[in-house]
TINU-140189 format. One record per residue (C-alpha): x, y, z; chain; residue number from 0. Coordinates in Angstrom, 2 decimals. Example, Ala and Ser with C-alpha at 12.3 -4.5 7.8 and 13.67 -1.06 7.14 Angstrom:
REM residues 2
SITE         u         v         w   ch     i
SITE     12.30     -4.50      7.80    A     0
SITE     13.67     -1.06      7.14    A     1
***
This chain:
REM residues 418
SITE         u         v         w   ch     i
SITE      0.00      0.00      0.00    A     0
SITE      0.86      3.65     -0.82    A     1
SITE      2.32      5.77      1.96    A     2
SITE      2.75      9.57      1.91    A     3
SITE      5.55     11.21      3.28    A     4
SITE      5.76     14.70      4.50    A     5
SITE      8.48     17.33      6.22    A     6
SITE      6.70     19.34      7.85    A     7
SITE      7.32     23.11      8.98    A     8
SITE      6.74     24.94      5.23    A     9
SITE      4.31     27.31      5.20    A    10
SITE      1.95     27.18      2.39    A    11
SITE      1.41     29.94     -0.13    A    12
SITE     -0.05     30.54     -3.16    A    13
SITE     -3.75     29.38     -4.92    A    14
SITE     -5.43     26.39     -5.26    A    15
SITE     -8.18     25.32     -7.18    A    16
SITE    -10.66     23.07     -5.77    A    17
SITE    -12.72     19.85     -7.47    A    18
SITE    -15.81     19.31     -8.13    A    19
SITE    -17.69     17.63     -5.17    A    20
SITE    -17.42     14.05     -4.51    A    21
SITE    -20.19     13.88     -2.31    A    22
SITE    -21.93     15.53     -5.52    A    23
SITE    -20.77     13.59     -8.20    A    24
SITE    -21.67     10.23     -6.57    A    25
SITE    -25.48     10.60     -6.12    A    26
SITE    -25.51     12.48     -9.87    A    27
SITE    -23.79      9.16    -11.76    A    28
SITE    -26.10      7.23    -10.10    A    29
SITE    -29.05      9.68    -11.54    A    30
SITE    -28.04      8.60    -15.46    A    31
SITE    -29.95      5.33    -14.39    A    32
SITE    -32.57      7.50    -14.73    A    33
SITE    -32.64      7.89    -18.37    A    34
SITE    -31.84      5.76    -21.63    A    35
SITE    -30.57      9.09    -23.64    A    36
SITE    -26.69     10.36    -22.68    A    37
SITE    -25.26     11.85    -19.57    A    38
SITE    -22.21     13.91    -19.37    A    39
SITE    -20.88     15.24    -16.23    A    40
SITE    -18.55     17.82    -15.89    A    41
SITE    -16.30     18.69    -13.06    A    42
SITE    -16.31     15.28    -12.28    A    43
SITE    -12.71     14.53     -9.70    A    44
SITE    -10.36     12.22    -10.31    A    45
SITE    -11.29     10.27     -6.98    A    46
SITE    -11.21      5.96     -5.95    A    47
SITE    -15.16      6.33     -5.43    A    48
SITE    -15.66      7.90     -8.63    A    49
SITE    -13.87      5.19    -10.05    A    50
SITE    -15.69      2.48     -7.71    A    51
SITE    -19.23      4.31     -9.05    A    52
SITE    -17.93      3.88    -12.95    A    53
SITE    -17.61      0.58    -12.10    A    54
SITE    -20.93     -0.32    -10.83    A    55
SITE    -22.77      1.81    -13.97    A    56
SITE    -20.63     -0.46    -16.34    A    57
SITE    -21.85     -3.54    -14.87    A    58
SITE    -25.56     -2.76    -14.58    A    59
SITE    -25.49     -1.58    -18.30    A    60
SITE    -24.09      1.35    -18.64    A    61
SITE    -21.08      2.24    -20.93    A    62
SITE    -19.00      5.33    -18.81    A    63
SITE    -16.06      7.03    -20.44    A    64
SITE    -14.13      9.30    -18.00    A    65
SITE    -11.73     11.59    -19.54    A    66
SITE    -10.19     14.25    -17.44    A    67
SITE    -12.85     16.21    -15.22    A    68
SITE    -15.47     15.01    -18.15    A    69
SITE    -17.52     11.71    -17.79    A    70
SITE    -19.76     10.47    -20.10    A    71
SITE    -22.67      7.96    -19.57    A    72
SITE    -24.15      6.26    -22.47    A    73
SITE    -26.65      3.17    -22.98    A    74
SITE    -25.29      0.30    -23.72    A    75
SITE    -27.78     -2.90    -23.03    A    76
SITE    -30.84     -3.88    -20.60    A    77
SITE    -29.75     -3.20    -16.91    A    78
SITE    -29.08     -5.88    -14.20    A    79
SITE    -30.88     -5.65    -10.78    A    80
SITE    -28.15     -7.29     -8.83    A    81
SITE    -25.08     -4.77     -7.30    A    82
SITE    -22.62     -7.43     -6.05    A    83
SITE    -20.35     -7.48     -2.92    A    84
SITE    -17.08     -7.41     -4.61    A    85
SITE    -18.85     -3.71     -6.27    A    86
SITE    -20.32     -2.22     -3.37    A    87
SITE    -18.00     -3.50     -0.26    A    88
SITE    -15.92     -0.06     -1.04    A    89
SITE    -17.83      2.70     -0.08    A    90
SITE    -21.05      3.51      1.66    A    91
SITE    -22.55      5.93     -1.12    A    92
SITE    -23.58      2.40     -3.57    A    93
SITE    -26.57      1.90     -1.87    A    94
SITE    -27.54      5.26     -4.08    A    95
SITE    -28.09      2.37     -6.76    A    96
SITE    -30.89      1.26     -5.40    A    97
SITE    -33.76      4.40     -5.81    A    98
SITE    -32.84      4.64     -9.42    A    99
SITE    -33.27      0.98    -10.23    A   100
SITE    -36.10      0.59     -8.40    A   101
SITE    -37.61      2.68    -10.38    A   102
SITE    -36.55      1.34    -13.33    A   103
SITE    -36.44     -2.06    -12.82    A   104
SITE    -39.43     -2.13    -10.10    A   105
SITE    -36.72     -4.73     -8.29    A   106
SITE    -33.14     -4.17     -7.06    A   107
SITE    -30.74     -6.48     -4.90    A   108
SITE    -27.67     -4.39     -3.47    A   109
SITE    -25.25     -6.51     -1.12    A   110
SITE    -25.14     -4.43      2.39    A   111
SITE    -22.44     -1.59      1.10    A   112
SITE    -19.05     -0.45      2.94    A   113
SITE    -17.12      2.32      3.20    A   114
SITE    -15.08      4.22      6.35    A   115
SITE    -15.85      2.96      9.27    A   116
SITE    -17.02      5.74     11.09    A   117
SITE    -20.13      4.74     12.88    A   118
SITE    -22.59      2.30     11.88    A   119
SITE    -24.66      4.50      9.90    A   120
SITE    -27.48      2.04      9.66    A   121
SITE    -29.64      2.20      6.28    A   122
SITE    -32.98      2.08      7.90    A   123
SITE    -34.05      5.53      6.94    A   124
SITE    -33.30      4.69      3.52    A   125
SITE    -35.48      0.96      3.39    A   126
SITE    -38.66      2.93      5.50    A   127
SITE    -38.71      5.53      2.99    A   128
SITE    -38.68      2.53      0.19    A   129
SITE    -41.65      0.87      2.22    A   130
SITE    -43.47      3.98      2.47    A   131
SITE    -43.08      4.43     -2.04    A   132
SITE    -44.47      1.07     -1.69    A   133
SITE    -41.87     -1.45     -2.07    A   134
SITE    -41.57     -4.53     -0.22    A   135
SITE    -38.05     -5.69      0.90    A   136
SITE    -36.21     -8.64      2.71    A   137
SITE    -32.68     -8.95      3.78    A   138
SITE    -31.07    -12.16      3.08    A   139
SITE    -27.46    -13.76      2.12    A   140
SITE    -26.00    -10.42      3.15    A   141
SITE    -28.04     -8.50      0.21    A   142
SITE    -31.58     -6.05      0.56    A   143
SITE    -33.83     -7.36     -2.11    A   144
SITE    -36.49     -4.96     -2.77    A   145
SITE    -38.63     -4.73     -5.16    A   146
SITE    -42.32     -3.38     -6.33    A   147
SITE    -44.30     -5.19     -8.69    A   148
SITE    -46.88     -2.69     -9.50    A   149
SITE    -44.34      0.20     -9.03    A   150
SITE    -43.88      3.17     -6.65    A   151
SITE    -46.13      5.57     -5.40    A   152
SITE    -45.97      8.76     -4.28    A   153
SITE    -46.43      9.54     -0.89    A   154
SITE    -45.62     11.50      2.53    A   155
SITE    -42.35     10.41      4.26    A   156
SITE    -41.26     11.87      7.85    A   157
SITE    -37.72     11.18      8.47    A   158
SITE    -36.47     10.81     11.73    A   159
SITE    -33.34     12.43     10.83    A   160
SITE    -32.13     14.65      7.54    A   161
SITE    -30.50     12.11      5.92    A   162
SITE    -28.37     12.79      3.06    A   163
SITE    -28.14      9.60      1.95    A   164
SITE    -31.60      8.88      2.31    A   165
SITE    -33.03     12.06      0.73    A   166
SITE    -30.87     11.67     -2.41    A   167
SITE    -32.43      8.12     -2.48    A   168
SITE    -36.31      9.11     -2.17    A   169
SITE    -35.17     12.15     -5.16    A   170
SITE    -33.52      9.23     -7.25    A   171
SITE    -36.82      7.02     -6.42    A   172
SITE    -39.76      9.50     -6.36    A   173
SITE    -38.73     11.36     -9.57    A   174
SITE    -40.69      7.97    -11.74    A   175
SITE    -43.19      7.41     -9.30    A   176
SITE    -47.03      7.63     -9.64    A   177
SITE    -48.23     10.98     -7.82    A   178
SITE    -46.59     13.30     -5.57    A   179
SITE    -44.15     12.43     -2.95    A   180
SITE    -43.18     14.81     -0.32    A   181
SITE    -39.96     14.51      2.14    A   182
SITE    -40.59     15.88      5.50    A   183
SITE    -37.01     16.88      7.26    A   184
SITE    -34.92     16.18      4.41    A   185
SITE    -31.61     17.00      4.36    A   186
SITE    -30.60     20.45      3.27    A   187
SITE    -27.21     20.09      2.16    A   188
SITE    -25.77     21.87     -1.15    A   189
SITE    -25.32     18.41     -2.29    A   190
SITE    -28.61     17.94     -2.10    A   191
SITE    -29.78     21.09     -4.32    A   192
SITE    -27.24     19.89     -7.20    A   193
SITE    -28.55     16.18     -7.39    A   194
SITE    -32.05     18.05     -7.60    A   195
SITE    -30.81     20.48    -10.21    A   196
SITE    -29.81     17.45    -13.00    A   197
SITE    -32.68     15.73    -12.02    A   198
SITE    -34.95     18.90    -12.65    A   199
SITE    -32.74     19.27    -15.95    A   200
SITE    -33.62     15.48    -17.47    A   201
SITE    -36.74     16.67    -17.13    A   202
SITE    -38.05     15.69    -12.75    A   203
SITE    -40.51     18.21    -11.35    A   204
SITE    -38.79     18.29     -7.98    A   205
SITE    -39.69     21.60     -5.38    A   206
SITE    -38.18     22.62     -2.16    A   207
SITE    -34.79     21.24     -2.68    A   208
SITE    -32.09     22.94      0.22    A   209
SITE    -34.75     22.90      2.23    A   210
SITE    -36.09     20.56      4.79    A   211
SITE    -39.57     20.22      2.93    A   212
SITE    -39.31     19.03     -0.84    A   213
SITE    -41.97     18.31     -3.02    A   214
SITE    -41.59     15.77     -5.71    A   215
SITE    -44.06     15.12     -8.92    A   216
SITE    -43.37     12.00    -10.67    A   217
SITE    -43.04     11.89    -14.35    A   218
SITE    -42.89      9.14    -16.89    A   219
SITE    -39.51      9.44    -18.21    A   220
SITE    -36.16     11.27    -18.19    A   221
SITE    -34.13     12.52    -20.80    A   222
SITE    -30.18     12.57    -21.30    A   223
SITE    -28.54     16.01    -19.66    A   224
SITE    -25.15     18.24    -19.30    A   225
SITE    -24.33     19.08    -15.92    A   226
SITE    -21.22     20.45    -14.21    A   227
SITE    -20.69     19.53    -10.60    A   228
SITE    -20.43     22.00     -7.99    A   229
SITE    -16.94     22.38     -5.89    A   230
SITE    -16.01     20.31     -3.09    A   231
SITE    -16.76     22.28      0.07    A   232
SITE    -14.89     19.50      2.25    A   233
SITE    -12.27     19.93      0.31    A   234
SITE    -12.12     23.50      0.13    A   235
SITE    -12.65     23.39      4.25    A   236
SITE     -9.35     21.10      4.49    A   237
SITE     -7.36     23.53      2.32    A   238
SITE     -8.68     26.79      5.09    A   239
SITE     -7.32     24.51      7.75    A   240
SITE     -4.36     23.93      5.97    A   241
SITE     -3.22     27.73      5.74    A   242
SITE     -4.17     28.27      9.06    A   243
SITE     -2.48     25.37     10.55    A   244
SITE      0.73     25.87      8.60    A   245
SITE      0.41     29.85      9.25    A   246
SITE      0.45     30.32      6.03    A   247
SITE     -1.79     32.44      3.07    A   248
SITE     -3.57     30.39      0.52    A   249
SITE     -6.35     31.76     -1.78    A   250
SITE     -8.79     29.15     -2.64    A   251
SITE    -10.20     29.34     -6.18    A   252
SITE    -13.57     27.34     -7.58    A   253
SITE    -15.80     27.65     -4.71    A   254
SITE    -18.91     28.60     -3.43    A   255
SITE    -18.40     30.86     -0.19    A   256
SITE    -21.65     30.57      1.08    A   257
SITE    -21.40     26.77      1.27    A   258
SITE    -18.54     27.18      3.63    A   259
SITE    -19.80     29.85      5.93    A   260
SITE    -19.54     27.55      9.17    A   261
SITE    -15.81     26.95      8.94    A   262
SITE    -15.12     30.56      7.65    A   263
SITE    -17.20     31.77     10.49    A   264
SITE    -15.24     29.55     12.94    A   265
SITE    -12.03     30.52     11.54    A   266
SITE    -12.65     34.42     11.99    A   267
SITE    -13.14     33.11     15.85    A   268
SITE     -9.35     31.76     15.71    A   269
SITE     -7.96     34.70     14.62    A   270
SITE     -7.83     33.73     10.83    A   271
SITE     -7.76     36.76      8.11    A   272
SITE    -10.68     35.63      5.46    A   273
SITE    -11.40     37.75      2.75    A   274
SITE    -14.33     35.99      0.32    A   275
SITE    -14.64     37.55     -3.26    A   276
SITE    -17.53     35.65     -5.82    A   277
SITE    -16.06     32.28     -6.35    A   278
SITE    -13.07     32.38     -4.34    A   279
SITE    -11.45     32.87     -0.39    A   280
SITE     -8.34     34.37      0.86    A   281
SITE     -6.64     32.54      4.07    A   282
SITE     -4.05     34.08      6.17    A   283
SITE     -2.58     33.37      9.59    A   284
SITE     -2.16     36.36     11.37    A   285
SITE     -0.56     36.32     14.84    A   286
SITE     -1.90     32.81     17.31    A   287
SITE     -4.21     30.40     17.26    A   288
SITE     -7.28     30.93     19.33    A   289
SITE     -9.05     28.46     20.61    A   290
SITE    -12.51     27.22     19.70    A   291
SITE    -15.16     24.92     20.53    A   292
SITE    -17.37     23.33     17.97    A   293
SITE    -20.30     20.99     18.08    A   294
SITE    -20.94     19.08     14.78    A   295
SITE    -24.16     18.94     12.84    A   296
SITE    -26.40     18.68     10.03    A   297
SITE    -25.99     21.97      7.12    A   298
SITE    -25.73     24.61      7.14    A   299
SITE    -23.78     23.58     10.73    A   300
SITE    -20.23     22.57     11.22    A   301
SITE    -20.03     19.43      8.98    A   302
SITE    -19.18     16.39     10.63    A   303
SITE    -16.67     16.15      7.37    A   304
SITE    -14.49     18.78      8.85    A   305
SITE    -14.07     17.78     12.64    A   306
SITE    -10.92     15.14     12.22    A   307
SITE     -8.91     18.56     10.71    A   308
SITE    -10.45     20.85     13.27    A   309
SITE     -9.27     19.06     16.05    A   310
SITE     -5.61     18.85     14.38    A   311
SITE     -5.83     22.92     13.87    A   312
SITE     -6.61     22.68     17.53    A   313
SITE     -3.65     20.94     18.87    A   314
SITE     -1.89     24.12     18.04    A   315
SITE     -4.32     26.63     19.31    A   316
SITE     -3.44     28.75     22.14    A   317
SITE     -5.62     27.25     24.87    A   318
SITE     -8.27     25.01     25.25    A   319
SITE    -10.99     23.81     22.91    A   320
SITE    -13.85     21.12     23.24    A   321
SITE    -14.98     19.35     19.69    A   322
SITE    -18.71     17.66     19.98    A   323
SITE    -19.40     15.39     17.51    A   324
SITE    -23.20     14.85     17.30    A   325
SITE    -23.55     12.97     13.51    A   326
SITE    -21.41      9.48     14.34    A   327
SITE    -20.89      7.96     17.11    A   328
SITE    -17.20      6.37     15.99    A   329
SITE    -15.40      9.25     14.59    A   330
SITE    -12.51     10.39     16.85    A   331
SITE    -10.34      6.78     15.89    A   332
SITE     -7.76      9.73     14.72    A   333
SITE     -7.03     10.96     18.24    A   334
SITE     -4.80      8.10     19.10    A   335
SITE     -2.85      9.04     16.06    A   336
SITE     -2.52     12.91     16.57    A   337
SITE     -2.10     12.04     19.95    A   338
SITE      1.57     10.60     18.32    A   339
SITE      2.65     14.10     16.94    A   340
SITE      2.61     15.22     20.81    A   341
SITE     -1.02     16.54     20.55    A   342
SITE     -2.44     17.20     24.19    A   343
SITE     -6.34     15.36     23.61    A   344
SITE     -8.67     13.93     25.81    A   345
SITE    -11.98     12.00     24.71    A   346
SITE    -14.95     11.59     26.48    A   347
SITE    -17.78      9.48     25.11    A   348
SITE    -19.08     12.14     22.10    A   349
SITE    -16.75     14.97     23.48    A   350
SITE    -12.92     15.69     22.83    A   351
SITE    -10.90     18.47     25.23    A   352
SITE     -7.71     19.69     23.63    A   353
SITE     -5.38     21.73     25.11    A   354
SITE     -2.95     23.15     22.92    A   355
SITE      0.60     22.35     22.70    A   356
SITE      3.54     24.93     21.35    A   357
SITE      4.71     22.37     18.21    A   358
SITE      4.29     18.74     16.66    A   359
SITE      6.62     16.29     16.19    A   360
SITE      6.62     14.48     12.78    A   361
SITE      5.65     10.50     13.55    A   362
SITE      4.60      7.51     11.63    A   363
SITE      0.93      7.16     11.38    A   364
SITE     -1.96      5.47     10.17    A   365
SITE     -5.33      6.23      8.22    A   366
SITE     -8.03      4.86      9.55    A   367
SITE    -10.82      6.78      7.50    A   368
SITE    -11.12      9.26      4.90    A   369
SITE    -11.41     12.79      6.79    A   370
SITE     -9.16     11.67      9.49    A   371
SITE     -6.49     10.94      6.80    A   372
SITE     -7.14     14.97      5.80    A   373
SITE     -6.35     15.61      9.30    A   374
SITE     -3.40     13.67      9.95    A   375
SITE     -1.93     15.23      6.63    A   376
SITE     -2.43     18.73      8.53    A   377
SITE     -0.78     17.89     11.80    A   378
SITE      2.38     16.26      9.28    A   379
SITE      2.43     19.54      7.76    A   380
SITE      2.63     21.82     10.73    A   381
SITE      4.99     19.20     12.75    A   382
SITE      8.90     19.01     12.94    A   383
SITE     10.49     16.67     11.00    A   384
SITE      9.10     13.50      9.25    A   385
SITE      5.79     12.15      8.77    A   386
SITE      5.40      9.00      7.33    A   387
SITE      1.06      8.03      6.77    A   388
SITE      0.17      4.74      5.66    A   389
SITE     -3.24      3.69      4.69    A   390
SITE     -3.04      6.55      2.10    A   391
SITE     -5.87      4.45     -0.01    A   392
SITE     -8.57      6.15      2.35    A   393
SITE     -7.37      9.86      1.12    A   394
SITE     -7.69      8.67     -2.50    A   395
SITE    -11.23      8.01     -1.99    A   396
SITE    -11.90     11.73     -1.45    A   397
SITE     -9.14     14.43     -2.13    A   398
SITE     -8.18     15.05     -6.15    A   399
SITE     -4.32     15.24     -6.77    A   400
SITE     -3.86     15.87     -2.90    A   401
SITE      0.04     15.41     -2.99    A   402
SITE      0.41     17.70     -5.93    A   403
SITE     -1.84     20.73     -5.24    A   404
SITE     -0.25     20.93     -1.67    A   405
SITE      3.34     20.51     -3.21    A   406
SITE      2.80     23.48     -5.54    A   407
SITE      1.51     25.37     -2.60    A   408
SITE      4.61     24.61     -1.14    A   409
SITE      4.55     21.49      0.94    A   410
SITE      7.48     18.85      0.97    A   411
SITE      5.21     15.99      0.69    A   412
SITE      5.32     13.28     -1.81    A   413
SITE      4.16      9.45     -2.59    A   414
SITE      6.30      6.60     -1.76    A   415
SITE      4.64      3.64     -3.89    A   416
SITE      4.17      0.39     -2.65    A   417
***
């Protein structure tokens, strides 16, 4: 396996442009299911889970060509109804296949999908909602089988929390239902408002969308589309951390400010100098670190995405800080590993208390999921001396060209192959 290997202590300078969203681009491949005309997706990154996706479209029936940032989708013969365990095992977003072949196929059989384990992010939310459309489903052999013989039907669904997951799932199902289905506390992130967008594009009739009340009429059929992808706000939020943490200046091109007012909000609190133009944000470390506390939550809160590199940018802060994390209940397995740089942090059930220490120490350490992999890159990057992270495969699942964009920003970081 790949390991990166870093020297830390460089400030880093200069611009960066960000990708398009991978929590975007996931949910929107799935959506050319949809339709037997072509798809083409632009601002697509260069990511393992886009790859993993591509795969999964080609073996239903798809034919998907990705050339740079472009990928296009294309029929190519009838669709299978079966997403297999060697497909899906890789990452949590496949069960996405299943709204847009159930409404396709009126039957779907996904093997129980993987991805970081952070938390057991049960897909319950996503099956009730499924029942509710009028499907009928059974676990068994390790796959759901669902399926609806006389097709789905719109209807109310409640969910018991804003699931992203499970909102892009009802939008991928509902759009080809009979009648009107509405979701009551969906999910609001951006994420959600772009999958919506393409959707409304091939030709859905879908209301409401950023909001926690969307309306969705079904239609009888969806045509082929353009659609660029909108940034990465993750990774745009690792990049902030990154100046700041490396007390450095870094302007961050292809964005969306708004989308990332929590963490520029948060970083104003530390001290940070953030200037925001149309479509891009200036970073610079002024004088310290100040400390601050922040609880995790659903959009437009702090994301839960972002609290593995807050917590590093907190090991240097002048003073204490508290980190809540209120989404997953396993997502601080990266404190044992900052804790090897010298970090001063103390967990308690949901809650972390760090108290900041003057420097890092470089150390060899180990990914254990994909946002704790950004954050362990930050603390190499601020510490003295040599980091060594293994496990890299975890960051290739969500940061485009990581190694490179920080390098010409001025990091000594680079890939040691396997």
């Amino acid at each position: 396996m790949d390991k990166i290997l870093i020297h830390g202590g460089n400030q880093l300078k200069g611009e960066v442009k960000i990708s398009g969203s991978k929590n975007s681009t996931l949910p929107i491949l799935f959506a050319s299911l949809l339709t037997d005309e072509p798809v083409t997706i632009k601002n697509v990154p260069s990511l393992a889970d886009v790859d993993t996706t591509i795969g999964l479209l080609n073996f239903i029936g798809k034919k998907v060509v990705k050339k740079g940032s472009v990928v296009k989708v294309l029929p190519k013969e009838k669709y299978k109804h079966i997403a297999p365990y060697d497909l899906v095992r890789k990452m949590r977003a496949s069960i996405l296949i299943m709204g847009p072949l159930l409404a396709r196929l009126k039957k779907v059989d996904v093997s129980l999908p993987g991805g970081c384990t952070i938390g057991a992010r049960p897909i319950d939310i996503h099956l009730d909602a499924f029942k509710h459309l009028g499907a009928n489903i059974c676990i068994s052999e390790g796959y759901v089988k669902t399926f609806a013989r006389t097709g789905l039907k719109g209807t109310t669904i409640h969910f018991k929390f804003p699931s992203v997951g499970a909102t892009e799932n009802v939008l991928l199902s509902a759009v080809l239902a009979e009648g009107k289905t509405t979701i009551i506390n969906a999910a609001t992130e951006p994420e959600i408002e772009d999958l919506a967008s393409i959707l409304n594009k091939m030709g859905a009739n879908i209301t409401g969308a950023g909001t926690d009340k969307i309306a969705i009429d079904g239609v009888k059929k969806l045509k082929g589309v353009s659609h660029s992808v909108i940034p990465d706000r993750i990774e745009a939020a690792t990049y902030m951390i990154a100046a700041a943490i490396t007390k450095g200046h870094i302007t961050i091109k292809n964005i969306i400010p708004e989308h990332l007012y929590s963490i520029s909000k948060n970083l104003k609190s530390c001290g940070i100098d953030i200037k925001e133009t149309k479509d891009a944000i200036s970073i610079k470390y002024v004088n310290h670190i100040k400390p601050k506390s922040i609880e995790t939550g659903v959009y437009p809160n702090f994301p839960t995405d972002v609290q593995a590199q807050w917590i590093a940018l907190m090991c240097l802060a002048k003073g204490n800080s508290k980190i809540t994390e209120t989404i997953f209940e396993n997502r601080f397995m990266h404190v044992p590993e900052l804790q090897r740089f010298g970090a001063n942090i103390t967990m308690n059930g949901n809650e972390v208390l760090v108290k900041g220490v003057k420097k890092l120490s470089g150390a060899p350490v180990m990914v254990s999921d994909l946002r704790a992999g950004a954050a362990l890159v930050l603390a190499g990057l601020a510490a003295y001396g040599k980091t060594t992270v293994s496990r890299v495969y975890h960051l290739d699942r969500g940061y485009d060209m990581l190694e490179k964009k920080l390098k010409k920003l001025g990091a000594n970081i680079r890939r040691i192959k396997s």
